[in-house]
PLY file of the C-alpha trace (Angstrom):
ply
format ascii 1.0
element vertex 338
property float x
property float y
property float z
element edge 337
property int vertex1
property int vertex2
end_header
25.56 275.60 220.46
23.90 275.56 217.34
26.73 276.96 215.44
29.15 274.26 217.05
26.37 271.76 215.77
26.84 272.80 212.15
30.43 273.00 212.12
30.44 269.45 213.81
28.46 268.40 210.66
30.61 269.93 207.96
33.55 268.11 209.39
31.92 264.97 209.70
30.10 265.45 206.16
33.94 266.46 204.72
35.19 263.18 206.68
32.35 260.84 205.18
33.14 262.39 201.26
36.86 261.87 202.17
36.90 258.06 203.22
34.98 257.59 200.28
37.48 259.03 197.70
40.31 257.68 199.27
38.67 253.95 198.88
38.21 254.31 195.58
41.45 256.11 194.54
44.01 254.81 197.41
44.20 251.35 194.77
45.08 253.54 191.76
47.97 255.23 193.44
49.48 252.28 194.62
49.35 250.57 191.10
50.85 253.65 189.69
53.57 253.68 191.86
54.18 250.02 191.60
54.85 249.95 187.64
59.11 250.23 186.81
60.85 253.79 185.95
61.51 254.25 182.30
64.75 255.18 182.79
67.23 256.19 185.52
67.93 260.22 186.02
70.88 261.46 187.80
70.45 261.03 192.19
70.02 264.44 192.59
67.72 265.22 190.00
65.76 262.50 190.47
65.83 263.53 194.70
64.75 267.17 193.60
61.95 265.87 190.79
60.56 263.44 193.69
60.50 266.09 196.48
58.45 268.30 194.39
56.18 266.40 192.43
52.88 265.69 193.42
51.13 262.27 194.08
48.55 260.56 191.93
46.03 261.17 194.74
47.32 264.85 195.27
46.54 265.50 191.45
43.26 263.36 191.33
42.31 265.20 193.78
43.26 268.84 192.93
41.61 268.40 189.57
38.75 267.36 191.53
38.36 270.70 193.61
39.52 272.31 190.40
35.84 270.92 188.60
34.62 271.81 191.78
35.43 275.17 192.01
34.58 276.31 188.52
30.49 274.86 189.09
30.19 276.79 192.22
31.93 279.89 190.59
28.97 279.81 188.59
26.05 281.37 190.75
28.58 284.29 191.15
27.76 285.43 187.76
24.50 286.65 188.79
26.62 289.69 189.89
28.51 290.82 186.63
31.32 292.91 189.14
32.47 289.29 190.45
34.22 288.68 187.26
37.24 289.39 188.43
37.08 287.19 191.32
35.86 284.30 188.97
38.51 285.38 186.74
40.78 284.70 189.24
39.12 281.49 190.35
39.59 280.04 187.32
42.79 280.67 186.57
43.21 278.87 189.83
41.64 276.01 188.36
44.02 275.53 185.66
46.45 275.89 187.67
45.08 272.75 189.76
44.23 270.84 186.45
47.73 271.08 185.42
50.16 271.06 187.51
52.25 268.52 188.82
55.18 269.66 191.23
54.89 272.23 193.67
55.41 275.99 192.25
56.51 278.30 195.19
56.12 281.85 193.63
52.52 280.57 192.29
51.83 279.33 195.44
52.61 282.12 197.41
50.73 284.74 194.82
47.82 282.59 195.12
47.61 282.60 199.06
48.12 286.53 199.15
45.07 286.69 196.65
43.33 283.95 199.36
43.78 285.86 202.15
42.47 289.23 200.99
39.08 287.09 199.72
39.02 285.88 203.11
39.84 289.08 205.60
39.16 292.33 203.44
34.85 293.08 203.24
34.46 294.02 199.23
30.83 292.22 199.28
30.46 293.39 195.36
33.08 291.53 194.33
32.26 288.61 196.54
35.19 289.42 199.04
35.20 289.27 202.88
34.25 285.71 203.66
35.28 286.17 207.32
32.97 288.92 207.72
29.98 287.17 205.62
30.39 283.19 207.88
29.95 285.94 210.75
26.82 287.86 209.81
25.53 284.15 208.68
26.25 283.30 212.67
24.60 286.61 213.85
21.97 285.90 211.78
20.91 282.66 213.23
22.22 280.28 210.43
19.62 280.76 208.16
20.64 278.20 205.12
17.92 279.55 202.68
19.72 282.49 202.59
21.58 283.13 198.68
24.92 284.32 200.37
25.73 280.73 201.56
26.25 279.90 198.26
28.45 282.43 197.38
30.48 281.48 199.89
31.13 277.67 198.44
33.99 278.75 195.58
35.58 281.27 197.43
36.04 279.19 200.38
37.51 276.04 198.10
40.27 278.13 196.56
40.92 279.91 199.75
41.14 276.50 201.31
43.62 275.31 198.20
45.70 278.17 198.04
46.69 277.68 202.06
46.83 273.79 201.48
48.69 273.92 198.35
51.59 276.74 200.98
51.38 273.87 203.45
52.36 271.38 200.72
54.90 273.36 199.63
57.24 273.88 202.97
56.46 269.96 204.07
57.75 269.04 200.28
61.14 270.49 201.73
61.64 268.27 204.38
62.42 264.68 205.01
60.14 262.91 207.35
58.18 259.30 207.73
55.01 260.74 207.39
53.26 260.10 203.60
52.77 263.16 201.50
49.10 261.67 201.30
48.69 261.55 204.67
49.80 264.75 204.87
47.53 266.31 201.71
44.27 265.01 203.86
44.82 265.78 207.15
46.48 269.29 206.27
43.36 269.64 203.72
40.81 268.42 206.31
42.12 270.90 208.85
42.20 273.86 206.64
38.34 273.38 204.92
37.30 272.91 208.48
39.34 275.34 210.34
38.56 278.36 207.75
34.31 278.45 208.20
34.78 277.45 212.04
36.80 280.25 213.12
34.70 282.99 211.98
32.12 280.79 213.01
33.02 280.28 216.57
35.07 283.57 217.41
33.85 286.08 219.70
31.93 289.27 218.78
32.88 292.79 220.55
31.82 295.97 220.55
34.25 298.58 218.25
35.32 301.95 220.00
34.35 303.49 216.79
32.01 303.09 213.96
33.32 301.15 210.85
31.58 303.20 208.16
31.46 300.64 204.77
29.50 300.68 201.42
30.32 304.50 201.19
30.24 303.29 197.12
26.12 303.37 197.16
25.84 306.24 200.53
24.15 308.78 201.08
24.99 312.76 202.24
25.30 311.77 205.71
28.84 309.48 204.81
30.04 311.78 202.49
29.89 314.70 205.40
31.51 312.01 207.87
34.50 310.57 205.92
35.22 314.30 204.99
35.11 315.43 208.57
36.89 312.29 209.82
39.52 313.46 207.21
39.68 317.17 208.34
39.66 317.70 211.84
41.91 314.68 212.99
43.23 316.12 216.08
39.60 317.56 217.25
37.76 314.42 216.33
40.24 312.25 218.48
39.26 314.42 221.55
35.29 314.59 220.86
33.76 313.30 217.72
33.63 310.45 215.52
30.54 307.88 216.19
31.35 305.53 219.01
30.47 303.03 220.90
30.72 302.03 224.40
30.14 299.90 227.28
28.54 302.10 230.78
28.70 299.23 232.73
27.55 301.25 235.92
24.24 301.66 233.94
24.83 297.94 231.80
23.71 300.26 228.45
25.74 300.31 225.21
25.99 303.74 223.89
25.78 304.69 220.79
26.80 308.72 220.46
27.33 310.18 216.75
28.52 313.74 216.07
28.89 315.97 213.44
31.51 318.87 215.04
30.87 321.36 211.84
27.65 322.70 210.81
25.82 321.33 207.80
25.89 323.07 204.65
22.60 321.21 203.73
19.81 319.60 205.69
20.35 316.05 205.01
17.06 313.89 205.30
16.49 310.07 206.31
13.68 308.24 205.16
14.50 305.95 208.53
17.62 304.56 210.69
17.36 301.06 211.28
19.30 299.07 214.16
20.04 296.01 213.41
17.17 295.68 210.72
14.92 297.41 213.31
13.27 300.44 212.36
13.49 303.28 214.74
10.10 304.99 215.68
11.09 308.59 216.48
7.87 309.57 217.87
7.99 306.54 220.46
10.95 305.31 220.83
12.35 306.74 224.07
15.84 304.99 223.38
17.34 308.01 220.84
18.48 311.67 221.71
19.42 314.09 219.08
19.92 317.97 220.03
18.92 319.95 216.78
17.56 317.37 214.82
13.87 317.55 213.79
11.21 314.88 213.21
9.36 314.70 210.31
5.79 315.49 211.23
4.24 313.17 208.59
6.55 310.20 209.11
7.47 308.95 212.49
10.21 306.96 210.74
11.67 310.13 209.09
14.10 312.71 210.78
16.61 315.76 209.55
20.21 316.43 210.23
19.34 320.37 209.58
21.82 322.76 207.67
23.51 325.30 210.15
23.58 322.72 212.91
26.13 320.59 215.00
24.41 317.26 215.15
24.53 315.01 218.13
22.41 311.97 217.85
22.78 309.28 220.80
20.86 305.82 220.92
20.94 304.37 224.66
20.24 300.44 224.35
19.97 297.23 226.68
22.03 294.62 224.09
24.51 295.40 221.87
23.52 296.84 218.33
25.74 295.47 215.38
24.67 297.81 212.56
22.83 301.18 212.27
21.38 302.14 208.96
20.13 305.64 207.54
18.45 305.61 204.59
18.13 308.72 202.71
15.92 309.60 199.52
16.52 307.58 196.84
17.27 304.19 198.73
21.06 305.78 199.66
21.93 303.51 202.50
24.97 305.23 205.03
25.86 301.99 206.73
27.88 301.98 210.74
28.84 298.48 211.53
29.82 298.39 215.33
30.79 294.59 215.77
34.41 293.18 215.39
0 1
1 2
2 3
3 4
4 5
5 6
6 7
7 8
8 9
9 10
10 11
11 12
12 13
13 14
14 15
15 16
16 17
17 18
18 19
19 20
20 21
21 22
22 23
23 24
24 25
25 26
26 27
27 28
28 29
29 30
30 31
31 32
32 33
33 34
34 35
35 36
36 37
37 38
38 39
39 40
40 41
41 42
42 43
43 44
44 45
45 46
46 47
47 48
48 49
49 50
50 51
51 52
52 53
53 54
54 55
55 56
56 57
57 58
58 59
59 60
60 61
61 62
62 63
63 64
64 65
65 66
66 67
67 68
68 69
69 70
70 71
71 72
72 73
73 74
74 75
75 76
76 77
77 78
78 79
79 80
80 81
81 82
82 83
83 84
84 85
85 86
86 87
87 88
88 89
89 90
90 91
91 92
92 93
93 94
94 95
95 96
96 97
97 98
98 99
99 100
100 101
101 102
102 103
103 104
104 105
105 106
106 107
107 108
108 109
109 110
110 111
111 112
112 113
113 114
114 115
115 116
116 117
117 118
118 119
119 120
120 121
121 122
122 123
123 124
124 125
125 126
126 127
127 128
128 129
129 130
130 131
131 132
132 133
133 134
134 135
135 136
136 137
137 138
138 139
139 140
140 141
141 142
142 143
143 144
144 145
145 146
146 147
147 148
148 149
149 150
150 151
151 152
152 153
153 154
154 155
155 156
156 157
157 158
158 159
159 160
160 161
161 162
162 163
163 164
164 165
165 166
166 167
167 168
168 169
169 170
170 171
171 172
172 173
173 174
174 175
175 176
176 177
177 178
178 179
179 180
180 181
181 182
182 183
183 184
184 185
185 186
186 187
187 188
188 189
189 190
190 191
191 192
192 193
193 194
194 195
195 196
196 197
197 198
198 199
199 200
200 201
201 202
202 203
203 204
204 205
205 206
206 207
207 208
208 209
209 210
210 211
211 212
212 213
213 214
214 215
215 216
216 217
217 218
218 219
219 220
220 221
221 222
222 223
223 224
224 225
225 226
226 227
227 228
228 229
229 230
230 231
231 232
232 233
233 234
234 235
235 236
236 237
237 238
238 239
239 240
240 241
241 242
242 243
243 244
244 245
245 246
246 247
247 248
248 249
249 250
250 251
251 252
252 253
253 254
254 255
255 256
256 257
257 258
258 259
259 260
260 261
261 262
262 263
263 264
264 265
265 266
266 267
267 268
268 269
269 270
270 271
271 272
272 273
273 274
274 275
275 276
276 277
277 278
278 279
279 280
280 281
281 282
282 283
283 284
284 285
285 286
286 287
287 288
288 289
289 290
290 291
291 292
292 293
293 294
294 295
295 296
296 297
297 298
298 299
299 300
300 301
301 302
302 303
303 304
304 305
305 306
306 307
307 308
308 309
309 310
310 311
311 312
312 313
313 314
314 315
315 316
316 317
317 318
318 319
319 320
320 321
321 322
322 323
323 324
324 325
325 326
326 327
327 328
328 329
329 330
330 331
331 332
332 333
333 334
334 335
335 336
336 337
């Protein structure tokens, strides 16, 4: 509910800033329009020039988002490997600022750019806005959290590139509805449509582990991703880390293993679920045939060299991530939701 709350509130926030602007600039278009043609151009290039160009509101308001977009580009440079995605962002801009027709290849170069931003996870790079408006759900909408903000300029050039596709195809056909009308309500739907559906959509459980950030692992992914690599036919029968569903015993099971014996013992200053530290010495949840606790730190454990690892966690609600952190703050992240 409280998620439907805040998306209710966008909208009617995005609704409330868009009455507004149309007030004030609905007059100025209609002057425009109203003043005499220099001079007379041939039917059908004057058909093709009118089909294509934009508005005055579409412009006004494209160089508006285009001002936009560069300001809240601007926290992004706190991380110096989102330059090319501000790089990008601005070129975007200009391309706002100035144009004014439609530009199909541009258009459709743009949107493929859009659409990795918003389904493929590169968090360095500020990439993976799907995935981020989701972990903002899971993690109970907190707004003083710094990743919100990221999320702003990414979301209003995602939001322009689809628009500006949408624009593009109606700008082809003849109908009685206004190309204004059509630049809001196409523009309302997509700014409210993009942060509501990751938003709103259901979370499952993955078969298998999605192992990401391998950039800044540990031992522990480099020995999985080689494995996963190697033995394809074996692991398909009886490795990998899954996940599952008993629901005879209504437990998710968590069950990682490691088919080849370690050349090194690999060490973990803790595993965390979900943010949750796990207390080996306690915690009656975990199973792990050949591993050994570390006798000095109940939070500690070893993967041993000469082993086959099998490490199982047994839990009542479904667990989203699983850290291990190994010496030297090298995280080996498992994300298990979809």
């Amino acid at each position: 509910m409280k998620g439907i709350s805040t998306v209710i509130a966008l909208a009617c926030a995005l609704v409330f800033v868009t009455g507004i602007m149309w007030a004030i600039f609905e007059p100025i278009a209609k002057r425009i329009k109203s003043r005499p043609a220099a001079s007379a151009a041939p039917p059908m290039m004057a058909s093709e020039k009118s089909r294509l160009a934009l508005t005055t509101l579409e412009i006004v308001f494209n160089r508006l988002f285009a001002v936009l977009l560069v300001l809240s580009a601007v926290p992004l440079i706190l991380n110096p490997l989102t330059i090319p995605t501000i790089i990008i962002f601005i070129i975007f801009a200009l391309f706002l600022w100035f144009s004014k027709k439609y530009h199909l290849s541009a258009n459709i170069i743009f949107l493929i750019f859009a659409l990795g931003i918003y389904f493929i996870q590169i968090p360095p790079i500020a990439w993976g806005i799907f995935r981020g408006l989701k972990e903002f759900r899971i993690g109970g909408f907190d707004f003083h959290q710094f990743t919100l903000l990221f999320c702003v300029a990414p979301l209003i050039f995602i939001s322009f590139s689809v628009r500006n596709i949408l624009g593009n195809i109606f700008a082809y056909f003849k109908t009685n509805v206004s190309r204004n009308a059509f630049y809001l309500i196409s523009l309302f739907i997509v700014f409210v449509t993009l942060p509501a559906y990751p938003l709103l959509d259901s979370i499952r459980l993955r078969d298998r582990t999605r192992n990401v950030n391998t950039a800044v692992g540990g031992d522990l992914s480099l020995v999985y991703t080689q494995q996963s690599l190697t033995f394809i036919d074996r692991y398909n029968m009886a490795g990998n880390f899954t996940s599952n569903f008993d629901s005879s015993t209504k437990k998710y099971i968590y069950h990682l293993q490691l088919l080849e014996p370690l050349k090194k013992d690999i060490q973990f200053t803790k595993v965390e679920t979900d943010g949750e530290k796990i207390n080996f010495t306690t915690d009656s949840r975990i199973a792990c045939s050949n591993c050994q606790k570390d006798m000095s730190d109940p939070y500690g454990l070893i993967f041993p060299a000469g082993k086959d690892i099998d490490f199982t966690i047994v839990n009542d609600w479904l667990i989203k991530t699983i850290n291990f952190t190994e010496p030297g703050d090298k995280v080996d992240e498992f994300i298990f939701w979809k």
